[in-house]
C-alpha positions in Angstrom: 56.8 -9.8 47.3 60.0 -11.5 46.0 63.7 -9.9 46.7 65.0 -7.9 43.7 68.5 -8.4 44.4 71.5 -6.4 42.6 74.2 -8.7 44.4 74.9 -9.3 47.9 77.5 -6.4 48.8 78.4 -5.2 51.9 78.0 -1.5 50.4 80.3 0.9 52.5 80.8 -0.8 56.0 78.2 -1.1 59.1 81.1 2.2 60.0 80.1 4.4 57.1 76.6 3.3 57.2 76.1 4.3 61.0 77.9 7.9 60.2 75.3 8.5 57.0 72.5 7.6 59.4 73.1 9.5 62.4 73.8 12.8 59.7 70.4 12.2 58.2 68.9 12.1 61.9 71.0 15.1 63.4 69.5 16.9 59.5 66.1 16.3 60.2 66.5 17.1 64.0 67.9 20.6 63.1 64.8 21.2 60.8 62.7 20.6 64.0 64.8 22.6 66.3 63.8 25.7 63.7 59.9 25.0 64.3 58.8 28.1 66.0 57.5 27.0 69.6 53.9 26.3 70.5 52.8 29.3 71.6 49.6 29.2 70.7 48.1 31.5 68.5 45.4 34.6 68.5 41.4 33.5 68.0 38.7 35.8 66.8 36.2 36.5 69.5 38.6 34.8 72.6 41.4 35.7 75.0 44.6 34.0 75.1 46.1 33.1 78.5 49.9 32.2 77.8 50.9 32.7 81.8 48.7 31.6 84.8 49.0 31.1 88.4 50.2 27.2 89.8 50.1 25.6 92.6 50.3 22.0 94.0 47.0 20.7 95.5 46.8 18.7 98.9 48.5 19.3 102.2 51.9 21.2 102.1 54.9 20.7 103.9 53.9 21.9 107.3 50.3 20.0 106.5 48.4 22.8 106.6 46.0 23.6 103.2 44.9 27.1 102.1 41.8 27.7 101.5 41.6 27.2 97.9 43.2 24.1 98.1 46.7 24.2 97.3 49.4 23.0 99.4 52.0 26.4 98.7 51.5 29.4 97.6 50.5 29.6 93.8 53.0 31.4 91.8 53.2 32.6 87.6 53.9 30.8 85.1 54.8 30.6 81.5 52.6 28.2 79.7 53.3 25.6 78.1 53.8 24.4 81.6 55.2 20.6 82.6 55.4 19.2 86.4 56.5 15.8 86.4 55.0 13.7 89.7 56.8 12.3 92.2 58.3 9.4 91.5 55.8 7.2 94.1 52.1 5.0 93.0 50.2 8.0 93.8 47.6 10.3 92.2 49.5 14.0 92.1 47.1 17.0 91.3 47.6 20.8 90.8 45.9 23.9 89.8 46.3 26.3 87.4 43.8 29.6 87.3 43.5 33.0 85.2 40.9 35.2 85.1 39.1 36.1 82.1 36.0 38.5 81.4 32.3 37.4 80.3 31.8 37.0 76.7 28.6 38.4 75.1 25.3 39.4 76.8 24.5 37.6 79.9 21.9 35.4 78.4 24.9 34.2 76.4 27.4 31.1 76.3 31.6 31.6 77.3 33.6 28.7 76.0 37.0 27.6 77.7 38.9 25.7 75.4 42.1 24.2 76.5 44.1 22.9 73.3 46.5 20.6 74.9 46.6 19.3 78.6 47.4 16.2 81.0 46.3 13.8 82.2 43.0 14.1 83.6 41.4 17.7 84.0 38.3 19.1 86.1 37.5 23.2 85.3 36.1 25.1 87.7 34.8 28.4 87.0 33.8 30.9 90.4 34.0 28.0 92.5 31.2 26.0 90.5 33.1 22.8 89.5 31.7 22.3 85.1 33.4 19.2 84.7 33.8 16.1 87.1 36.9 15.0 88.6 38.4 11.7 87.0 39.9 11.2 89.9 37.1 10.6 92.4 36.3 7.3 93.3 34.3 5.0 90.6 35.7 7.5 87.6 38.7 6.3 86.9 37.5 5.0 83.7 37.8 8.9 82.7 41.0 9.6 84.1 43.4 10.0 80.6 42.9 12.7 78.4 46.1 13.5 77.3 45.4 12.8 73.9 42.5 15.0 73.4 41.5 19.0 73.4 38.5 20.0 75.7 36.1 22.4 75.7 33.7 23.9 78.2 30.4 25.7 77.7 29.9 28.2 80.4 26.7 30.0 80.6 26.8 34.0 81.1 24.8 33.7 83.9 27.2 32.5 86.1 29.7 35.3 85.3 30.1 38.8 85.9 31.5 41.0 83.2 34.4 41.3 84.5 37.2 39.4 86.9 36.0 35.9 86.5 37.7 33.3 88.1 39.0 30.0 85.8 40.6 26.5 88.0 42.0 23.7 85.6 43.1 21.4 88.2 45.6 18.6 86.6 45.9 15.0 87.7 48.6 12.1 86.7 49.9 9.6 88.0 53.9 8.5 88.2 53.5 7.6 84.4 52.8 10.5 83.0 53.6 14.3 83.5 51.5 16.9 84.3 50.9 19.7 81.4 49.2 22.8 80.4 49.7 24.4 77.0 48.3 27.9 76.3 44.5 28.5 76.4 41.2 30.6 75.8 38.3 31.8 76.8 35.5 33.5 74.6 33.0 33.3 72.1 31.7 29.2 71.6 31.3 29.6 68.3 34.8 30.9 67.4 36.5 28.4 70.2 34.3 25.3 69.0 35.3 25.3 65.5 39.3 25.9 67.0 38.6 22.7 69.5 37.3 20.3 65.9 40.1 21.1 64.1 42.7 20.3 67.3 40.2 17.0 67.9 40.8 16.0 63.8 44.8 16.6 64.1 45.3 14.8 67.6 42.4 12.4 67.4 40.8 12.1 64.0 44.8 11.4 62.6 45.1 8.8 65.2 41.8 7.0 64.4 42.6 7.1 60.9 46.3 5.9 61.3 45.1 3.0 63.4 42.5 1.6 60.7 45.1 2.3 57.8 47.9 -0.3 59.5 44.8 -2.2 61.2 43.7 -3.3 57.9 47.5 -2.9 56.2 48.4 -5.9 59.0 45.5 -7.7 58.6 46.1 -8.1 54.5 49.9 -8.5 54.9 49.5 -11.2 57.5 46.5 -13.1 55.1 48.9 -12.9 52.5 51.7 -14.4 54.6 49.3 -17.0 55.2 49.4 -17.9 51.5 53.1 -17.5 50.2 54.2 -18.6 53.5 57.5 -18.5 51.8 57.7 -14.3 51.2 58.4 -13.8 54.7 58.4 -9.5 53.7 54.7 -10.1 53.9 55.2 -11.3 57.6 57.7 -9.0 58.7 55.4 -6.2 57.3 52.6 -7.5 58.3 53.9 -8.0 62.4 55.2 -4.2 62.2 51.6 -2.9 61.0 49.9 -4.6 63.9 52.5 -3.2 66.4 52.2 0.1 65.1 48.3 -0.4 65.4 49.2 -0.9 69.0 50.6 2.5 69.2 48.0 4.3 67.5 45.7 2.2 69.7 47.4 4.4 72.7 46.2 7.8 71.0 43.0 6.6 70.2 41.7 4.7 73.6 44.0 5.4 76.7 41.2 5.0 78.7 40.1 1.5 77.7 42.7 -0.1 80.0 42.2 -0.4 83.8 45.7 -1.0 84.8 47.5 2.1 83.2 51.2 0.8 83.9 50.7 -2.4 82.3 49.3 -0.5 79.6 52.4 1.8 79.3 54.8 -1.7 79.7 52.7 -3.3 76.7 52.6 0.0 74.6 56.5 0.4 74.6 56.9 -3.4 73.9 54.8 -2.7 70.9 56.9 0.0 69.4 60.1 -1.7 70.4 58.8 -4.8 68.3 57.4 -2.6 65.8 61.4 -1.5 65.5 62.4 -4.7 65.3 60.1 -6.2 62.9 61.6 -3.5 60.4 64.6 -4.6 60.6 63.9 -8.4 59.9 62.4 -6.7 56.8 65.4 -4.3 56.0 67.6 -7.4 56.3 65.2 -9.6 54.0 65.2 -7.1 51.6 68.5 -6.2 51.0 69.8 -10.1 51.5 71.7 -9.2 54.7 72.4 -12.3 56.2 72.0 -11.4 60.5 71.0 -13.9 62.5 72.7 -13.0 65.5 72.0 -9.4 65.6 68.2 -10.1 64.8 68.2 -12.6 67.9 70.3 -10.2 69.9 68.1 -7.5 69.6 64.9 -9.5 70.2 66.3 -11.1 73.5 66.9 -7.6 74.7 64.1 -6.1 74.1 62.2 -9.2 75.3 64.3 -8.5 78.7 63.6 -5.3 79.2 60.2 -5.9 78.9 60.5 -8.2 81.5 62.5 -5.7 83.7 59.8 -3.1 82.9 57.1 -5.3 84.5 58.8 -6.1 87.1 60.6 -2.6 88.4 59.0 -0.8 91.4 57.0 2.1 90.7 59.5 4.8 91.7 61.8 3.3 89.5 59.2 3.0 86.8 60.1 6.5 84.8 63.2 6.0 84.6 63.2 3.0 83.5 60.9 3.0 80.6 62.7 6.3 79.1 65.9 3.9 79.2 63.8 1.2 77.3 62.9 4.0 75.3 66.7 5.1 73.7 67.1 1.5 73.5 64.8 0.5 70.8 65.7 4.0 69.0 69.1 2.8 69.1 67.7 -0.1 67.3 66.3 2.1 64.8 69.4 3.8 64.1 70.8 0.3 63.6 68.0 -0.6 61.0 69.1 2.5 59.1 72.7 2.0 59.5 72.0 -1.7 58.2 70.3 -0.4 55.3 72.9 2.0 54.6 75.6 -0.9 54.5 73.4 -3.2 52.2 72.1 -1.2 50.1 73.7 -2.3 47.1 71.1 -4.9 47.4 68.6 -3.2 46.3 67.8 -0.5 43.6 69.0 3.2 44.3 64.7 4.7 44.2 64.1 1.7 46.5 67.3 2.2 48.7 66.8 6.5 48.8 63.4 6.6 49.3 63.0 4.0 52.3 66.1 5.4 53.8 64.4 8.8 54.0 61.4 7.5 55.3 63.0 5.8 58.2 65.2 8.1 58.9 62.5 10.8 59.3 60.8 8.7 61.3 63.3 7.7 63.7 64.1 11.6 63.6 60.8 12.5 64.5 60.9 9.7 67.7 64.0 11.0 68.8 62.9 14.4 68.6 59.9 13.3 70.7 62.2 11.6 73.4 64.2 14.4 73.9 61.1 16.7 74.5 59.7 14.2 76.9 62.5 13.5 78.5 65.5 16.0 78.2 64.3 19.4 77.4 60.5 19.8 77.9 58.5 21.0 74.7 61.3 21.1 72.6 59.4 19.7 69.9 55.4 20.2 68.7 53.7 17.1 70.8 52.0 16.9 67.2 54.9 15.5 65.7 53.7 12.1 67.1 50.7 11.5 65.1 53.3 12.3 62.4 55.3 9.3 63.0 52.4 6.8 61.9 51.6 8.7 58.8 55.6 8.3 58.0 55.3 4.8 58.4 52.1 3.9 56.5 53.6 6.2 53.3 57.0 4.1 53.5 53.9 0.8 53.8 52.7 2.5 50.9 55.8 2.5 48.7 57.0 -0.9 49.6 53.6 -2.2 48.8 53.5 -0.3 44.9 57.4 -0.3 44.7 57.1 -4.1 44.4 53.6 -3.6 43.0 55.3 -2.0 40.3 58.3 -4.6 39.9 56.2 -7.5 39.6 54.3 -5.5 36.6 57.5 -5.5 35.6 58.7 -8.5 35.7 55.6 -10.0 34.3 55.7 -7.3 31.6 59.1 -8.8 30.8 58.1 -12.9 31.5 55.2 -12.2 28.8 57.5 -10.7 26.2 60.3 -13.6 26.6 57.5 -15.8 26.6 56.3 -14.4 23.4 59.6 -14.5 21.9 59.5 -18.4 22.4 56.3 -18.7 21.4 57.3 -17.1 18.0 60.4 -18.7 18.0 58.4 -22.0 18.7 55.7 -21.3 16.1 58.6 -20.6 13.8 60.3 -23.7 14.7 57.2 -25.8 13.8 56.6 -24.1 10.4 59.9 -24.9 9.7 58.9 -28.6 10.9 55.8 -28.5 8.8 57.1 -27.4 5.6 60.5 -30.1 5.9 57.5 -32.7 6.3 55.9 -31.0 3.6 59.5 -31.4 1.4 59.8 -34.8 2.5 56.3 -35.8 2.0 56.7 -34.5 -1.9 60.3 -36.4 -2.3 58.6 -39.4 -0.6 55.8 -39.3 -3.3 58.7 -38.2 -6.3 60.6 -41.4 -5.3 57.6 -43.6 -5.1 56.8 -42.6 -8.4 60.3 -42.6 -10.0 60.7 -46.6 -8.3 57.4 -46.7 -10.3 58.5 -45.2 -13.5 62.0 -47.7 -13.2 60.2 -50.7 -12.8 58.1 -50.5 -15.8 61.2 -49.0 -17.4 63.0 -52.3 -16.6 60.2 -54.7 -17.0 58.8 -53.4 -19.8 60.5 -51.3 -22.2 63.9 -53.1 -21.1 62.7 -56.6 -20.9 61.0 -56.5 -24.5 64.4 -54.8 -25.9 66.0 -58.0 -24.1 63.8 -60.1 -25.4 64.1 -58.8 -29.2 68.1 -59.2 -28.9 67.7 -62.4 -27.5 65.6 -63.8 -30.9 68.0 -61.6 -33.3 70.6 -63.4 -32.0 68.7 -67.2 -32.9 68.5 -65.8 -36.3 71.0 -67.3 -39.2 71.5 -63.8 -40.9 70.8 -61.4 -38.0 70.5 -57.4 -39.0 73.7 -55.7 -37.5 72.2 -52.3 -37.7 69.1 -53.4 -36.1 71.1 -55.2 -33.4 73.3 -52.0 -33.0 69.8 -50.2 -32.7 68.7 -52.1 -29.6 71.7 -52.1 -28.3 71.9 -48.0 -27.9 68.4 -48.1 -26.7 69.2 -50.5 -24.4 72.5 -48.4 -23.3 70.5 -44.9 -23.4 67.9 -46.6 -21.1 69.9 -48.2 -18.7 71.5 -44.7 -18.6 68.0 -43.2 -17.5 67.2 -45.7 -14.6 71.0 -44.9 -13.5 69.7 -41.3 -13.3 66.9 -42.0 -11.4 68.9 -44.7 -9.2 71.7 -42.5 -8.6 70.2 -38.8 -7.3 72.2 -36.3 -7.6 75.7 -37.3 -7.7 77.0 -37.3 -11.3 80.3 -39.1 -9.9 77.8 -42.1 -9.4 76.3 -41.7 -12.6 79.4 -41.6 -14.8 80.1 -44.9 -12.9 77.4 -46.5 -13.9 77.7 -45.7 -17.3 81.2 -47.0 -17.1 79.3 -50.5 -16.3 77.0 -50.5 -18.9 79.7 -49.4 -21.9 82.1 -51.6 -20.8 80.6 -54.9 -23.3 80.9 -51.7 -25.9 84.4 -51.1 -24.8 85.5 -55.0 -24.9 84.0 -55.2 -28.3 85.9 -53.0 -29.9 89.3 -53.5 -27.6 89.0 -50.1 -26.0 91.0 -49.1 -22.8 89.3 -46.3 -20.1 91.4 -44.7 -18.4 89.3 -43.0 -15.3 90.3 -39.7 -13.7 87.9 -39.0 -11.2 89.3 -35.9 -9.0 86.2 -34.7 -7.6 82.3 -35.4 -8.4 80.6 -32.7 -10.8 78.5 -30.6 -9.3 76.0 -28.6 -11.6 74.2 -25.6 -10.7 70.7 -26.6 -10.3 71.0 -30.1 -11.3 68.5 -33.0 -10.4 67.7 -36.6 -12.0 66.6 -34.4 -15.5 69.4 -32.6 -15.5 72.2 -35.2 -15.0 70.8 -37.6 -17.8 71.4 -34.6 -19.6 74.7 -34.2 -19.0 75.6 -38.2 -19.1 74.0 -38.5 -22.3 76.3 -35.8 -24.1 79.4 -37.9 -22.5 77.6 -41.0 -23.9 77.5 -39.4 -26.9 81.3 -38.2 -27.1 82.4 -42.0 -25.7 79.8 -43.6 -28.6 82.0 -41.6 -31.2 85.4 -42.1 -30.1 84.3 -46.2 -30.1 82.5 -46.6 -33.5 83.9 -43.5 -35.8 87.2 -42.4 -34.4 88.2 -46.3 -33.9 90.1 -45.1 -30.7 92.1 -47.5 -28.6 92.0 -45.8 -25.6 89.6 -43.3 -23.9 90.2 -40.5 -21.1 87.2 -39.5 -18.8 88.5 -36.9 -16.4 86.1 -35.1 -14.2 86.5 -31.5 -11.7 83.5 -30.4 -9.8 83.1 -27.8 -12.7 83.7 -30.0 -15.6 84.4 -33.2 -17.6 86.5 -34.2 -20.6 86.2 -37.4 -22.9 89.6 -37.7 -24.8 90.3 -40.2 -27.1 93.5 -41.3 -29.4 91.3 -41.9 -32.5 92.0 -40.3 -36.3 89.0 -37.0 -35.6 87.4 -36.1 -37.9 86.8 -33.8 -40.7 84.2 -30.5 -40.7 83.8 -30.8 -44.2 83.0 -34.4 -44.0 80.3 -33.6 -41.1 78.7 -31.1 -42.7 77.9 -33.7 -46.1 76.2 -36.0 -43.5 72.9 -36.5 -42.8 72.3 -34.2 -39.7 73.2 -35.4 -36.2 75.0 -38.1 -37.9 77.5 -38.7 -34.8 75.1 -36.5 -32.5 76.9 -32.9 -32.7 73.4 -31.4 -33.1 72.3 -33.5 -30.0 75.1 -32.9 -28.1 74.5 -29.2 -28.8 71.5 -28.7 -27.9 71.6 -30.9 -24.9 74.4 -28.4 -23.3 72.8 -25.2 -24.4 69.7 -26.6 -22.5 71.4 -27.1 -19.3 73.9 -24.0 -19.2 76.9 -26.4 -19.8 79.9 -25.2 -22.4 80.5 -27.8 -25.1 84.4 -27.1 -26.6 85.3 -29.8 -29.2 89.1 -30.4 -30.0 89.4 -32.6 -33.0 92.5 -33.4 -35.2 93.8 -36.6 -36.9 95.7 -37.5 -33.3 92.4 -37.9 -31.6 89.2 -35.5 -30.4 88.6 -33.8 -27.1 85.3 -33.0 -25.3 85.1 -30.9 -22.6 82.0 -30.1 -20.8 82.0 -26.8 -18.4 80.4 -24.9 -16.0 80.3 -22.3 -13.4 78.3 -22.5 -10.3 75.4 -20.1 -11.8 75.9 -20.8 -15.2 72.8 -19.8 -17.4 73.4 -20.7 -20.8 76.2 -22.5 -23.5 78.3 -22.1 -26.0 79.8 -25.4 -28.3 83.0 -24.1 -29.7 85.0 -26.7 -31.9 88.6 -26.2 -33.3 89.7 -29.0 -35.8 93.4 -29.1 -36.5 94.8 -30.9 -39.5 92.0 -30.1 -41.9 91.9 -26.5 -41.3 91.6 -25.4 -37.7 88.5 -24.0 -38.3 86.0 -22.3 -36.2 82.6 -24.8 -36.6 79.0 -24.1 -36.0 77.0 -27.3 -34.7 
């Protein structure tokens, strides 16, 4: 159950926070105040006694006893009716009696039913004792039944119609008061079914409160054991079993021979109970506080001690002063979560802050009506208390129940999310292998491709120049022949050598035309600004391109008899310039077709997307090739001044 923190703030001050809890507590207590008191309420079939007559039992003040047993006169009273003993180890008893009428025919049952009483109780009905005395000797086992109704079957046959006399004597000791709340006499059947449902509300709630945190402790403390580092689940965990404790009180008073140690251990347990909460509270919100947490622990621990150690006419006192100190520490719990609560979420924050405080209302409310101002509250209200505290168990438990959906909700989405991302990420991986595996296998095979290139088709052209040159009368156009095919294929292994940088390439070529160049005395001039880039180029591409510029250069060297060639290159274009005499349309049209390669160089730009202009006149011939970056076809334009300046189709 991990922390879901918003930030460690203060909130609005311990100050604030105390005045927001005690307004919530003096709320809920003004709710209570407008319960209508227990007065008890009308039954089918029965009579109900709300006054009877009371009177101390055992020897009076001059020692003298009546003869019914009590010690002074017995006077009226209003019921619900409290005596609290004297404050001495002693066993204190009194009596209470009405007198009620037979119910039914006299073969018949009478039922007295007496809702809510303590501690211990013995009936008597015309002086015939129906119940035993838990106070005789060897049934003290028997002797607290505050926390249950009872009901006594009564047969007809030992009452007269009318005028029946009814004892409840009351016992307690200095621990707990003396009580009788309104009851009835009448039909069994009517008054047995009113006694289950009391038994199910004070006893049945009880029982079922005590398994519910039993087992609530039992889990939270297993899983304590097994994230020892969530120490909500041991906080929780402690306050279950404490408040199992309690409930263990309403269940089984009577399981414990030694009644004050009882009482000592009981109040320890809610104290702790208390204080266990507020380790929680303090966890949950991020509220770093040591020293109140060990404060509050050592004083409680003290009084504990003190309790055990107080004589017993000092015992009352003393444990209802134990009792406004732990409530105090409830208060503090709520103020604390009051002043912290920006540590948590505003649901989380609202709803436990109205669970506690109603159940430190509901406490309080009990103290004062055990203490201050007798049955100012329904006694009821404490089985209440539990049921508050296992719903706030509850929440917590399917609050974070519910966050760590959440949060997993949200861990499986990121983790999705990088999955994909991931997956993405090795697709990518895959197909650049892919990519690189093809380029791997293109280069391979264009090494391949250059070395027979080289070796074969180049070494025999080699070879053939080498023998034309042995010979006495050597064939000039046949040398020229070899020459350009030498040329044109050195200029494809540059293309395959090079890539896809046409700066690179039109180096090259520079190399390979420069024993072309020194033949025939021609100077290069080389403007280089930037390195072409064509739109979709590769190796197929480029030797394209170079082989138009080889083309233009070719010309300007063997038919324009130019002294000096200009190569200029942009990224979207390149010129060849030369000084040499042009030439003439007229002239290029009687040739033999592609007779100084227009018709290649035509074709070869249309088929990459490059613009061919041609500037020719008798002071020399211009050749610009041009693109733009998505350039899809070509036009050859050619202007020739001198002999015309006509428009020419090539």
């Amino acid at each position: 159950m991990r922390r879901i923190l918003a930030g460690p703030g203060l909130g609005p001050g311990l100050g604030p926070g105390l005045g927001a809890s005690m307004a919530l507590i003096a709320l809920i207590i003004g709710a209570i105040a407008l319960l209508p008191a227990d007065r008890g309420h009308e039954i089918g079939g029965a009579a109900l006694f709300r006054t009877a007559l009371f009177c101390p039992l055992g020897e009076g003040q001059d020692g003298d006893e009546s003869e019914d047993g009590c010690a002074e006169p017995a006077v009226e009273v209003a019921l619900p009716h409290h005596v609290r003993p004297p404050a001495k180890d002693a066993i204190h008893k009194v009596r209470y009696s009405v007198t009620f009428d037979r119910a039914g025919a006299p073969d018949g049952v009478t039922a007295v039913f007496l809702p809510e009483f303590s501690d211990a109780v013995s009936i008597s009905v015309n002086g015939w004792r129906q119940t035993p005395e838990p106070w005789a000797p060897g049934a003290e086992s028997e002797f607290h039944h505050w926390h249950r109704p009872l009901i006594a079957m009564v047969s007809n046959a030992l009452l007269t119609p009318q005028g029946n006399r009814l004892d409840i004597d009351l016992a307690a000791q200095v621990y707990q008061d003396i009580a009788l709340a309104p009851l009835y006499t009448g039909d069994a059947a009517a008054l047995d079914l009113a006694y289950q449902q009391v038994l199910i509300v004070r006893v049945g709630m009880a029982r079922v409160n005590l398994a519910l945190v039993g087992l609530a402790g039992a889990a939270l403390l297993a899983f304590w054991l097994i994230h020892r580092r969530d120490m909500a689940y041991l906080w929780l965990g402690l306050a279950s079993m404490a408040s199992a404790v309690v409930c263990y009180h309403w269940v089984y008073p009577n399981l414990i021979a030694d009644y004050r140690s009882w009482i000592t251990f009981w109040n320890t347990a809610a104290a702790l109970q208390v204080w266990c909460m507020l380790s929680f509270v303090t966890m949950l919100l991020g509220a770093r506080l040591p020293r109140l947490r060990l404060g509050t622990l050592v004083l409680l621990l003290g009084g504990t001690v003190v309790l055990v150690r107080l004589p017993a006419d000092e015992f009352a006192v003393a444990i209802a002063a134990y009792q406004i100190g732990f409530l105090a520490l409830a208060v503090t719990m709520l103020t604390v979560l009051v002043a912290y609560r920006g540590g948590t979420t505003a649901l989380n924050f609202g709803v436990l802050f109205g669970l506690y405080g109603l159940a430190v209302a509901l406490a309080l409310s009990q103290w004062v009506s055990r203490h201050l101002w007798v049955d100012w509250a329904p006694s009821v209200i404490a089985s209440v208390i539990p049921v508050v505290y296992i719903i706030s168990l509850l929440w917590v438990i399917f609050y974070e129940l519910g966050r760590s959906i959440s949060r997993y909700e949200d861990l499986t989405a990121s983790l999705q999310e990088s999955i994909d991302e991931k997956t993405a990420a090795l697709q990518m991986s895959y197909e650049r292998l892919a990519v690189q595996a093809k380029m791997k296998a293109v280069d391979e095979e264009r090494q391949r491709i250059l070395l027979d290139l080289h070796d074969g088709i180049g070494g025999q052209l080699v070879n053939m120049l080498a023998y034309m040159s042995t010979q006495a009368d050597p064939d000039s156009v046949l040398e020229t022949a070899i020459e350009d095919a030498l040329r044109d294929m050195g200029l494809m292994i540059d293309s395959l050598e090079a890539g896809d940088s046409i700066a690179t390439q039109l180096g090259l070529l520079r190399g390979r035309l420069e024993p072309l160049f020194k033949a025939h005395h021609v100077d290069l001039v080389w403007r280089i600004r930037s390195d072409p880039r064509l739109s979709g180029s590769g190796p197929s591409q480029n030797l394209t391109l170079l082989r138009i510029v080889q083309e233009a250069i070719t010309n300007a060297v063997r038919h324009a008899q130019a002294r000096t060639i200009t190569i200029t290159a942009t990224e979207l274009s390149i010129g060849v310039a030369d000084d040499g005499h042009g030439f003439d349309p007229a002239e290029v049209r009687g040739r033999d077709r592609g007779g100084i390669g227009l018709t290649g160089m035509t074709r070869r730009a249309r088929a990459i997307g490059v613009t061919l202009d041609i500037d020719s006149s008798p002071r020399g011939t211009r050749v610009d090739l041009s693109w733009s970056g998505d350039a899809e076809g070509g036009r050859v334009e050619s202007r020739v001044e001198g002999w015309g300046s006509q428009s020419m189709d090539v």
